[in-house]
Every structure is written in structure tokens, then in C-alpha cells.
C-alpha positions as CSV (number, residue, x, y, z in Angstrom):
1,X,0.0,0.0,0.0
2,X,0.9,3.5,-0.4
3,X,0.3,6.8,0.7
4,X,-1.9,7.3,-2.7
5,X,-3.8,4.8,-1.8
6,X,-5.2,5.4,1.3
7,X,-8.3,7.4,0.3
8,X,-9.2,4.1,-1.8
9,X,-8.0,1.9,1.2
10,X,-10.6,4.2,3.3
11,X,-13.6,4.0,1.1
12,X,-13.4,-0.2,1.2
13,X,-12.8,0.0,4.5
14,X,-15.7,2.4,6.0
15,X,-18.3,0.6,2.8
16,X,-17.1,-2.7,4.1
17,X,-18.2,-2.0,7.5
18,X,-21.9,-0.3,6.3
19,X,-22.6,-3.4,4.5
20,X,-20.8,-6.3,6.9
21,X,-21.9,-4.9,9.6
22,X,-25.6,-3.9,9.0
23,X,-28.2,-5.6,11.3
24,X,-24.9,-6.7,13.9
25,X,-24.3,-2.8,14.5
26,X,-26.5,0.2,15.6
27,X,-27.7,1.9,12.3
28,X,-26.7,5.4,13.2
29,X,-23.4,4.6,14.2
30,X,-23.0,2.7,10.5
31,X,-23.8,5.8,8.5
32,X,-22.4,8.6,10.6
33,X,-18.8,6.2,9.3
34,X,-17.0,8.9,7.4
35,X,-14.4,7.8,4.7
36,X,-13.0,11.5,4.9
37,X,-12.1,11.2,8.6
38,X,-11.0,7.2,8.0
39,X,-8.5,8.5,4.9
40,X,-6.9,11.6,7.2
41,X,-6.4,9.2,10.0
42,X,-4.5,6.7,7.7
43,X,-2.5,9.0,6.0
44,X,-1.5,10.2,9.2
45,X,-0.5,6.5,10.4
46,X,0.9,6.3,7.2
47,X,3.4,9.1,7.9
48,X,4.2,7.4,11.5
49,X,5.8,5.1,9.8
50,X,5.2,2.4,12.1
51,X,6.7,-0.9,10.4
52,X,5.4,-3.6,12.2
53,X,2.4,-3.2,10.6
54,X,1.7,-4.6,6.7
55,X,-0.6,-3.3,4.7
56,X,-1.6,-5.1,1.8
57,X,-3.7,-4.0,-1.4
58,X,-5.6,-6.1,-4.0
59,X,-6.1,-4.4,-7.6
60,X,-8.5,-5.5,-10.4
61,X,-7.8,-3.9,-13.3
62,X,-5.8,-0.7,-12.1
63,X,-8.3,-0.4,-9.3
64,X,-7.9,-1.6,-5.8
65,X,-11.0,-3.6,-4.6
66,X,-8.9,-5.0,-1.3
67,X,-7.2,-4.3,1.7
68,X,-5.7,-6.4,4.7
69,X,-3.4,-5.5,7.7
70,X,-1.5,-7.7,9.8
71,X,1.8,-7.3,12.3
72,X,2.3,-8.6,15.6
73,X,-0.5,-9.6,18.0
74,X,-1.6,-7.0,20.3
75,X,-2.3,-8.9,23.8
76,X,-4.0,-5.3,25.5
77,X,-0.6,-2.6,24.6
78,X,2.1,-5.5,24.5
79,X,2.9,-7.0,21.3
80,X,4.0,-10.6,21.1
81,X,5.8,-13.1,19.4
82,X,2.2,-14.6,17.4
83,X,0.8,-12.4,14.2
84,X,-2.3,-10.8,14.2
85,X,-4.8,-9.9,11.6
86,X,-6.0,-6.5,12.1
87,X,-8.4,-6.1,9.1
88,X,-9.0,-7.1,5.7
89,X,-12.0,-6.0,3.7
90,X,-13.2,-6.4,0.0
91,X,-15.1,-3.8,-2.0
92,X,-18.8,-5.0,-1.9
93,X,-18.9,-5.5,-5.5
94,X,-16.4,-7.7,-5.2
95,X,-16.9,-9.8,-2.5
96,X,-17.1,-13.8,-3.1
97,X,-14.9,-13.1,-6.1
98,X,-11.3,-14.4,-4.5
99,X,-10.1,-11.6,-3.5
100,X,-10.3,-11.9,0.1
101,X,-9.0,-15.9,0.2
102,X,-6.2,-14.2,-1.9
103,X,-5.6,-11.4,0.3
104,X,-5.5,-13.7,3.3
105,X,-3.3,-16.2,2.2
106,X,-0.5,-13.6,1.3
107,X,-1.2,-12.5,4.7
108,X,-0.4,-15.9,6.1
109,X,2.4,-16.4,4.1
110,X,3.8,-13.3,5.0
111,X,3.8,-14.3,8.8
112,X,4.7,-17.8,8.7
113,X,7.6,-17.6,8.4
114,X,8.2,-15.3,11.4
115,X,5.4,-16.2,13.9
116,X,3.9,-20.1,15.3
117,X,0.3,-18.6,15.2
118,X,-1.8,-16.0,13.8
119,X,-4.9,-14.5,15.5
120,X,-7.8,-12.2,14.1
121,X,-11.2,-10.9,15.8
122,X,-14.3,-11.3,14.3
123,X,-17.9,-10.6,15.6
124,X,-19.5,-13.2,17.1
125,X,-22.3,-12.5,15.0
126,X,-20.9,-12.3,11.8
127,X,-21.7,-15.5,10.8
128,X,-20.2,-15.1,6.9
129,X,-17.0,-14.1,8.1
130,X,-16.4,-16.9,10.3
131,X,-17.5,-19.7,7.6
132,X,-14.7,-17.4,5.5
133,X,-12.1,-17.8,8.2
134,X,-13.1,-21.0,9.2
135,X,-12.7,-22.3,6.0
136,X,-9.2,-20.8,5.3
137,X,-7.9,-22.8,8.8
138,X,-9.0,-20.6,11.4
139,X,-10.6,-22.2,14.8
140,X,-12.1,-20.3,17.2
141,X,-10.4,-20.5,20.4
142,X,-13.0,-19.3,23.0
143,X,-12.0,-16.4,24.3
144,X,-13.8,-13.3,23.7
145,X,-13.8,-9.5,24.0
146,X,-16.9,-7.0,24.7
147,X,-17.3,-4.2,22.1
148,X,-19.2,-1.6,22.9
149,X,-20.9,0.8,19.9
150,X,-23.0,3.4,20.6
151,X,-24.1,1.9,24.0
152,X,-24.9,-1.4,22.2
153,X,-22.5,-4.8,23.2
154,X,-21.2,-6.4,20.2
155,X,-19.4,-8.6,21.3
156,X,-16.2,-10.0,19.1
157,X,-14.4,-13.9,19.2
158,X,-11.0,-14.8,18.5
159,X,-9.8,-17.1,16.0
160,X,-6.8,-18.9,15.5
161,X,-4.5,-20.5,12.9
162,X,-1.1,-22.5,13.3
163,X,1.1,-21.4,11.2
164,X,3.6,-24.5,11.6
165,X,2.6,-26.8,9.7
């Protein structure tokens, strides 16, 4: 990904969540999600330089229609040893087309070689996603984190994936 890209990486990111996430999330909270706040905050991460994290990009024809993030696991403020990923999220009109499975398994790769395990987050009630990671190798491993939006608990499960074998 680069710095160009962000306002792109934004869009999929904030339209992935409005159309993921409808019916698990408050309404309101979905559309007051502004891809002009989401791109100035990247940009500005962008700029921080902060290397641990990766930021991948999926183009279709000169366009980007995909984004993932992975680095190390975040265990509260302490990073460890396992990989983590943060995000990934396909354009709408794209979705079931690849490009996530592709997108994830470059993410894997990537951290294999580095890292025993790699962990992501997912709502609990996102029942798509999970089949998606599920599918790809992940296992839920039962623990579990509140998320709280807009006064509403959403609650999120973790997922898990060797990465030894």
C-alpha cells in the first residue's frame, strides 16, 4: 500500500463496514462512518511510519478492490511473538470473487515464516466471516472481547490459525 492509496483503502474500509456490519451494529453509528475522517487518519498512520504493521492491497484492473493489515498480536498494549490480523476488507462489489481468500493467504504467508500462530477478531455475530475464516484454517479458540458501539454490546471472538505446519 501507499500513501496514494489510502483514500481508496478508506472507502473499502468504512463501505465494508456499512454493508458487513448492517443488522450486527447500531444503524446510526453505520452511517455517521465517514471515509474523509478514516482516509486523514490513515494517512496520518501512514506518515508514523510504524513498520510492524503490513498493509496489503488487492487491484482488479488498475483499481484496488482490497485491503488487509496484519503485524504482531496486540495482547492489551504488548505486542508478542504470534501475528495478528487486524483487518481485511473487500469492495462489496467484489466480494465472493477471490479476493479476500487471496488477500489472506498472502497475509499468512507473510507471517509464517516469522510467527507459530496467527490470530484475528471477528464478531461473534458475523456469521459469513467466520464460515470465510473457518474455512481458510482458522478455529475459534474461545476467548472473547466485549465491544461496545454506541451503548450497544457487540461482542467480538477470537480465531486462531497455526502457522507451523
Amino acid at each position: 500500500m501507499t500513501l496514494a492509496d489510502c483514500g481508496r483503502v478508506s472507502e473499502i474500509r468504512i463501505r465494508g463496514w456499512q454493508s458487513a456490519y448492517r443488522g450486527l451494529m447500531p444503524q446510526p453509528y453505520l452511517d455517521a462512518l465517514s471515509v474523509a475522517e478514516d482516509s486523514e487518519r490513515r494517512r496520518a498512520r501512514f506518515h508514523g511510519g510504524d513498520t510492524r504493521v503490513v498493509n496489503l492491497v488487492a487491484e482488479r484492473d488498475g483499481e484496488i478492490v482490497g485491503w488487509a493489515a496484519h503485524g504482531p498480536y496486540r495482547d492489551g498494549e504488548v505486542r508478542t511473538s504470534d501475528s495478528e490480523l487486524y483487518a481485511i476488507y473487500i469492495d462489496p462489489a467484489h466480494v465472493g470473487s477471490g479476493i479476500g481468500r487471496a488477500l489472506l493467504e498472502e497475509a499468512v504467508q507473510q507471517c509464517a515464516p516469522m510467527h507459530a500462530r496467527m490470530f484475528l477478531w471477528v464478531l461473534e455475530e458475523n456469521v459469513r466471516a467466520r464460515r470465510f475464516y473457518e474455512r481458510a484454517g482458522f478455529r475459534a479458540d474461545g476467548a472473547e472481547e466485549p465491544f461496545d458501539v454506541d451503548g450497544v454490546a457487540v461482542p467480538e471472538v477470537r480465531y486462531v490459525k497455526d502457522l507451523t505446519s
